[in-house]
VMD Tcl script that draws the C-alpha trace (Angstrom):
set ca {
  {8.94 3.71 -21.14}
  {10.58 7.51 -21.40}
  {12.43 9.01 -18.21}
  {9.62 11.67 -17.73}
  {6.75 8.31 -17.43}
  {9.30 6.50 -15.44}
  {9.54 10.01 -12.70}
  {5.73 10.13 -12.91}
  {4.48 7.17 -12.80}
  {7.49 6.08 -9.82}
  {6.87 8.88 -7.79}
  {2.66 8.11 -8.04}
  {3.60 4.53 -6.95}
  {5.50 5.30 -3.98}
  {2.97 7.67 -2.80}
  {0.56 6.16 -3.19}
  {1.26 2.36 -1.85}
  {1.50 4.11 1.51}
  {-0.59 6.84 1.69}
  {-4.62 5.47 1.74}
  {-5.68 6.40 -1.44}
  {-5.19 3.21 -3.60}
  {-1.67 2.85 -5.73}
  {-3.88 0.87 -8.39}
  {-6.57 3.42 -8.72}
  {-3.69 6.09 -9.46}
  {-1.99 3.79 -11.52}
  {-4.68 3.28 -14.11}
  {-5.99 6.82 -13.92}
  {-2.41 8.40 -14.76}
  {-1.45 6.56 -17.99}
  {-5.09 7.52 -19.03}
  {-4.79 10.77 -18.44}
  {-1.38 11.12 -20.57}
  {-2.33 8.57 -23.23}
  {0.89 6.71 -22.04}
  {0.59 2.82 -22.75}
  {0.18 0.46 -19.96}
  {3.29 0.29 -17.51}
  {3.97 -3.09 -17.65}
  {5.36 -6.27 -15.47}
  {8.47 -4.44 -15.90}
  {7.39 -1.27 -13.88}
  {5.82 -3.18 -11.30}
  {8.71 -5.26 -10.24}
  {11.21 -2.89 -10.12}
  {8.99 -0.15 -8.26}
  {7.99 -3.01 -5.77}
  {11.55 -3.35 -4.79}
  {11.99 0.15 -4.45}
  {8.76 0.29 -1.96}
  {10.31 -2.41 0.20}
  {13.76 -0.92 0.40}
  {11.78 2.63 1.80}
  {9.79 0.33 4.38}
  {13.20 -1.39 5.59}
  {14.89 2.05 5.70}
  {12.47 3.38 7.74}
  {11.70 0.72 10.21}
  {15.07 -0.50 10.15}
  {15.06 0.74 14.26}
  {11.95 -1.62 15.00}
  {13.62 -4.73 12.62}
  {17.01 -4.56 14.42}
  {14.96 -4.38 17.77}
  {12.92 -7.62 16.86}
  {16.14 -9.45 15.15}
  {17.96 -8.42 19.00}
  {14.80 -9.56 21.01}
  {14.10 -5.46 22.18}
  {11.17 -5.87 20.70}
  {9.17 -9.23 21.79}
  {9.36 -12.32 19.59}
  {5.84 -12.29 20.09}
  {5.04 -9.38 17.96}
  {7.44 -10.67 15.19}
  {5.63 -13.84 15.16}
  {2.22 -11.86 15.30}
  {3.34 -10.18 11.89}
  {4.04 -13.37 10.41}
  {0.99 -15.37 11.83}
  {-0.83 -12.00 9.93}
  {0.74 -11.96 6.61}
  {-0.66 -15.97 6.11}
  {-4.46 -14.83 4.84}
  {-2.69 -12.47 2.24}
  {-0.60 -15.28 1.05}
  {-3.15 -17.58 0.43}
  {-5.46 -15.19 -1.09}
  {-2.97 -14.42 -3.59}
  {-2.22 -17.94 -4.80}
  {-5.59 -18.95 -4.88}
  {-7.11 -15.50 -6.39}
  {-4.19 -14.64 -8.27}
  {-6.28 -14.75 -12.26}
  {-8.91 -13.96 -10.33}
  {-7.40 -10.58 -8.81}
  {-5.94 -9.92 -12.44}
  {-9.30 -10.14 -14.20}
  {-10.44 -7.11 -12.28}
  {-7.80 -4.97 -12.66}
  {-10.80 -2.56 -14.47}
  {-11.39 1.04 -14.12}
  {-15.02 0.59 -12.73}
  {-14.21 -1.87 -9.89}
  {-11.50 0.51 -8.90}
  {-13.50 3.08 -9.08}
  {-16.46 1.48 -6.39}
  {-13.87 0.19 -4.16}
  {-12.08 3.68 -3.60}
  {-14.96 5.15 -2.91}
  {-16.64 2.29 -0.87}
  {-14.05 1.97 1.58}
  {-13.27 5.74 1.48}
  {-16.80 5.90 3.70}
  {-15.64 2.85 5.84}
  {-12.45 4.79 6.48}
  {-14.07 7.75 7.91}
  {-16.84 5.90 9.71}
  {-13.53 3.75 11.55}
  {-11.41 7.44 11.88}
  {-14.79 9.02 13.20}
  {-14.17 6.86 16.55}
  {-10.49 6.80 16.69}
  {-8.26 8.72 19.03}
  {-4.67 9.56 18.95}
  {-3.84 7.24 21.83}
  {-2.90 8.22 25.13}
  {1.02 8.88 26.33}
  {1.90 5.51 27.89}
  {5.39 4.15 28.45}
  {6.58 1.35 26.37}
  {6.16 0.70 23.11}
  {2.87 0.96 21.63}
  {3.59 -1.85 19.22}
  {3.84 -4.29 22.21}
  {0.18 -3.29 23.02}
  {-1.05 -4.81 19.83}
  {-2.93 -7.79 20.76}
  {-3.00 -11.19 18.79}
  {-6.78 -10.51 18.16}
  {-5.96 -7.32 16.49}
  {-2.78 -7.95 14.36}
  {-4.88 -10.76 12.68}
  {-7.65 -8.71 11.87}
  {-5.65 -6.87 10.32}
  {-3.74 -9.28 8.52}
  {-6.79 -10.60 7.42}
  {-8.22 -7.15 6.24}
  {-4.16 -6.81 4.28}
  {-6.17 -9.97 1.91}
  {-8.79 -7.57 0.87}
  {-6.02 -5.41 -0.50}
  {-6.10 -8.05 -3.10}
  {-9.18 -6.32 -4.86}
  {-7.97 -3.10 -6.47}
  {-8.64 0.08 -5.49}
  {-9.13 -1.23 -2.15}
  {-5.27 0.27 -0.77}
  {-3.31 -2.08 1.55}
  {-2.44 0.75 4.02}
  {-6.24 2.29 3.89}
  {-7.64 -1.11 5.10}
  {-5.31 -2.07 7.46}
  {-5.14 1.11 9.19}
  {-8.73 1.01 9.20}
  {-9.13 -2.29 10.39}
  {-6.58 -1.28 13.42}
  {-8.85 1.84 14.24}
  {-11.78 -0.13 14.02}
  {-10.43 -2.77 16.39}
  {-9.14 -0.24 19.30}
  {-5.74 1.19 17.90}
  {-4.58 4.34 17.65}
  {-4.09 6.26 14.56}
  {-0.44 6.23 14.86}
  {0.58 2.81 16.19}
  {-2.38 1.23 13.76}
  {-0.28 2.81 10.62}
  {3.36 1.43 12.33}
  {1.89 -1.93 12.56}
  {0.17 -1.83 9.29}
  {3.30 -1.27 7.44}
  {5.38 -3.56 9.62}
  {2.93 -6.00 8.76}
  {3.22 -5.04 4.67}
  {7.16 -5.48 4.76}
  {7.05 -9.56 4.16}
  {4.16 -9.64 1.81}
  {5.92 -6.74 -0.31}
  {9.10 -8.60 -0.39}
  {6.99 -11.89 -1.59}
  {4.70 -9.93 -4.18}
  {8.66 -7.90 -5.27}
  {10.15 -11.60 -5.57}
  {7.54 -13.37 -7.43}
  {6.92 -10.26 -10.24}
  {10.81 -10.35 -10.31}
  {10.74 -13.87 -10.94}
  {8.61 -13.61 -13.99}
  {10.65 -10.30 -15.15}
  {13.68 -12.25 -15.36}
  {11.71 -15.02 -17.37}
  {9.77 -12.80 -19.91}
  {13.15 -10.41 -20.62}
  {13.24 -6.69 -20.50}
  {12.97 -4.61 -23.69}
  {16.57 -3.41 -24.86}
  {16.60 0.55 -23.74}
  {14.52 -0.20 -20.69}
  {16.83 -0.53 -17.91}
  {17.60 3.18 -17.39}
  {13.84 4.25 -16.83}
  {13.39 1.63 -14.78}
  {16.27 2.33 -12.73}
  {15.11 6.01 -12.27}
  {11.66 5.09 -10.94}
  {13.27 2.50 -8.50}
  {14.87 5.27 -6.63}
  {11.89 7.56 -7.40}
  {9.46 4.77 -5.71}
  {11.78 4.30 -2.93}
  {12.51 8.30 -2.05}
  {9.02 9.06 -2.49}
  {7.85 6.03 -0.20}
  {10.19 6.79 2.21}
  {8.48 10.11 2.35}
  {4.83 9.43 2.46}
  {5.62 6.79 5.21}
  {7.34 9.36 7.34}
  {4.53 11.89 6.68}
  {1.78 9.65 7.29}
  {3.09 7.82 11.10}
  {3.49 11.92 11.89}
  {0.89 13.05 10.75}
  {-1.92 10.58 12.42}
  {-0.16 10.96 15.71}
  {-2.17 14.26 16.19}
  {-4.57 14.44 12.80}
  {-7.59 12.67 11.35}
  {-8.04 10.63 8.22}
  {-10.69 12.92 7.36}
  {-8.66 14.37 4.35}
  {-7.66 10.64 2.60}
  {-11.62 9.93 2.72}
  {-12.29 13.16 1.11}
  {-9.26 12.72 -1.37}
  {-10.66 8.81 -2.17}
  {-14.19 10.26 -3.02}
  {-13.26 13.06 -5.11}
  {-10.72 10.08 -7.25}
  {-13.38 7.69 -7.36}
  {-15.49 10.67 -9.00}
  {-12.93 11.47 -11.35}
  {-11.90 7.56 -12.84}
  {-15.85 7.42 -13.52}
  {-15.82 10.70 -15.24}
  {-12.77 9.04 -17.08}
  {-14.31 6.10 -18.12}
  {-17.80 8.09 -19.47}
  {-15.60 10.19 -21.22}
  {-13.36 7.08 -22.91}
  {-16.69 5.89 -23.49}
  {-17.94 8.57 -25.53}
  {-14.74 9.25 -27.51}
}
mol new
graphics top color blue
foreach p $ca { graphics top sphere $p radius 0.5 }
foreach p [lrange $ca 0 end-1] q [lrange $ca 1 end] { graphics top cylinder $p $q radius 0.2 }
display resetview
């Protein structure tokens, strides 16, 4: 991997995992676009770490405030209650999920969900001004519906923030606190999914000359995460989704163009 794929391709990932327009769907679309090889096991681990250490930096407020009690045990507990359908999907699905890693199923579910999206941001608001914490008003009924919409992240193309703040939305959130509490919720399966690929890194080895790219888009994934998490809690708390679904559509258009045009190289 050169320095300029390891800027691209780390700045698409941390975009992208957080914003709702499917990290997988730009991650096979990019590389075809440039002719660039497959990333790799490599890429992923490292740029998964850098993803987690952007959620923990920004959040870090709301994880003191649960570790100190500020924030109720109950809603730490909810998180972790949440995050069990994911986990089990994964270990069960896990050749499964890897056998349709393909252009074309990428391709239906960003645009299939893309219409759920707007049909859940359609009847959304942007909450009312209550005191309190809004996180505190999640109720158990809809932080597990949305941990159990996280397990459809699984399929690619699908986008773990897209269908868990859609879920929230659809289940009586508002924009705003349904994208806090979907990526509170994504901060202990991103540290499982950053451990295991990790794990098999260390076992398959590293090609000699590869550390320094990778090193580069670790901090590229984690600055530009950092970034599209900020953006995206700010900008729901007054705007609609309406753009992502557009964005979604128009991506799902162009990875089928893609593929008819690979096909008739």
């Amino acid at each position: 991997m050169s320095y300029t794929q390891s800027i691209v391709l780390g700045l698409v990932q941390g975009l992208t995992e957080f914003l709702p327009v499917s990290s997988s769907g730009h991650l096979i679309l990019v590389p075809l676009v440039f002719g660039w090889p497959d990333q790799g096991l490599a890429f992923d681990a490292v740029t998964h770490l850098g993803t987690l250490a952007a959620l923990l930096a920004y959040f870090r407020g709301e994880l003191r405030a649960l570790l100190a009690g500020t924030l109720s045990r109950r809603l730490a507990l909810m998180i972790l209650v949440a995050t069990i359908p994911t986990l089990l999907g994964g270990f069960l699905f896990e050749t499964w999920i890897e056998n349709v890693r393909l252009p074309l199923v990428i391709a239906a579910t960003t645009g299939g969900w893309a219409i759920v999206m707007w049909a859940a941001d359609r009847r959304a608001g942007n909450g009312a001004r209550r005191d309190g914490e809004p996180l505190e008003r999640v109720a158990w009924s809809q932080g597990i519906a949305v941990g159990c919409a996280q397990a459809l992240a699984l399929i690619p193309g699908t986008s773990r923030s897209g269908i868990t703040i859609t879920t929230g939305l659809l289940s009586g959130l508002d924009r705003a606190t349904a994208a806090r509490y979907a990526f509170l919720l994504s901060i202990p399966i991103t540290a499982v999914v950053g451990g295991h690929k990790m794990r098999q890194l260390l076992h398959q080895g590293m090609s000699p000359g590869e550390g320094g790219p990778l090193l580069v888009a670790v901090f590229v994934a984690f600055a530009s995460g950092l970034f599209a998490v900020w953006f995206l809690v700010n900008y729901l708390r007054t705007r609609s989704l309406l753009p992502f679904v557009i964005y979604r559509l128009v991506l799902a258009s162009v990875i089928l163009v893609t593929i008819a045009f690979g096909a008739h190289r």
